[in-house]
N, C-alpha and C positions, 0 to 999 in steps of 0.2 A: 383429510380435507386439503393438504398446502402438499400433499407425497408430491405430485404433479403438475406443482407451478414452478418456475424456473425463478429465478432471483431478478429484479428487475432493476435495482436500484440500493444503494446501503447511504446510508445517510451519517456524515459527520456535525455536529459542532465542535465548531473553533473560535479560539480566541481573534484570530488577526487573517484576512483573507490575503493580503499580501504575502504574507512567511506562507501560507499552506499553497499556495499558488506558485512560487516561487521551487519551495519542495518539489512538489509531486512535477512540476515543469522542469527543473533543473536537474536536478537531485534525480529524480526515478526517470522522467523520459516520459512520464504520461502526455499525450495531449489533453489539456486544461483549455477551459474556458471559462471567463466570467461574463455572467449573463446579468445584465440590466435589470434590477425590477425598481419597487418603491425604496429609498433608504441606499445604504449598500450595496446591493447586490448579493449575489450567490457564485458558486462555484462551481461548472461541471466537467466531469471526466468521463469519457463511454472508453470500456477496454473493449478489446477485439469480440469478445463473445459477450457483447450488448449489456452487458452489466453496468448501470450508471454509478459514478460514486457523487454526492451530490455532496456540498461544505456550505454550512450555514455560520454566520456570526450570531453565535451566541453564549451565554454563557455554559461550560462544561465542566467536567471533570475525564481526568482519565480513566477506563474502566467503564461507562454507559454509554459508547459506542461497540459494534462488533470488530473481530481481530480481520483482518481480508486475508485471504492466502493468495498469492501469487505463483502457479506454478509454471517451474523455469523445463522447460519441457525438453529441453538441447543441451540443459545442467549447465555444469558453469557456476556452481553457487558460491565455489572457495572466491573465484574472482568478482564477481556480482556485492559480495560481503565485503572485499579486500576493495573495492573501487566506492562503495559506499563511505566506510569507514573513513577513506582518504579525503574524502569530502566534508568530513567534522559528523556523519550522522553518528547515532547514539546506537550504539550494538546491544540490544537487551539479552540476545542468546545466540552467542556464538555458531558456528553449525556443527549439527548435533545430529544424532543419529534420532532416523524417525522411523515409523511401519514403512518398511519397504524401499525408502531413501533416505534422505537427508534435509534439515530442514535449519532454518534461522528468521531470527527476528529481530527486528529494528524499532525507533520510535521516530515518530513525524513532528513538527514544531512543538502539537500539543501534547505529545506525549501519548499519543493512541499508538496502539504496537499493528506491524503489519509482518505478516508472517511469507516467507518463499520457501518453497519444498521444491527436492525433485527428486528421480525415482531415481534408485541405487543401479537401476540397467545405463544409465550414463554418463561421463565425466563427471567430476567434481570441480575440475581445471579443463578448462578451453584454453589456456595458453602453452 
């Protein structure tokens, strides 16, 4: 039924849309936008291949949103980790060896883990 649909959209709760907006704006480099509705507002992010990540205030827990992978396709993960980390984020897993590359994981304000892979045909270090 879903083999043949493409991913359109992943949806977060959050605690505080400032700290998540701040993150993913500062911190990762995504363009963010908060979009006006009733109340609050919302939070949207489009990556390059049209995937929306969408942040709602509401109540959550870690663990009942999905992991996102990010793949770093020019590699660069050892730096990508090593530049996060210098930033105060939270390293949940080191980079570790995966199918085929290399892979690590981080956590976001609320504590949702996001994961970046790349494929063992390229750098680990861009520096």
């Amino acid at each position: 039924m879903l083999s043949k649909s493409k991913i359109g959209a992943i949806c977060y709760y959050i605690s505080d849309l400032d700290k998540t907006e701040a993150f993913y704006r500062d911190t990762l480099g995504i363009d963010i936008q908060r979009m006006e509705d009733e109340g609050e507002g919302w939070l949207l992010a489009k990556t390059v291949n049209e995937v929306e990540l969408l942040f709602f205030k509401q109540e959550s827990r870690p663990g009942n949103s999905p992991i996102i992978v990010f793949e770093l396709a020019d590699g660069g993960i050892d730096d990508v980790i090593e530049a996060l980390a210098e930033k105060g984020t939270t390293i949940v897993t080191p980079v570790s060896h995966a199918p085929g590359g290399w892979s690590a994981e981080i956590a976001d304000p609320d504590n949702h883990q996001i994961s970046m892979y790349q494929s063992e045909e390229v750098p680990r270090s861009r520096k």
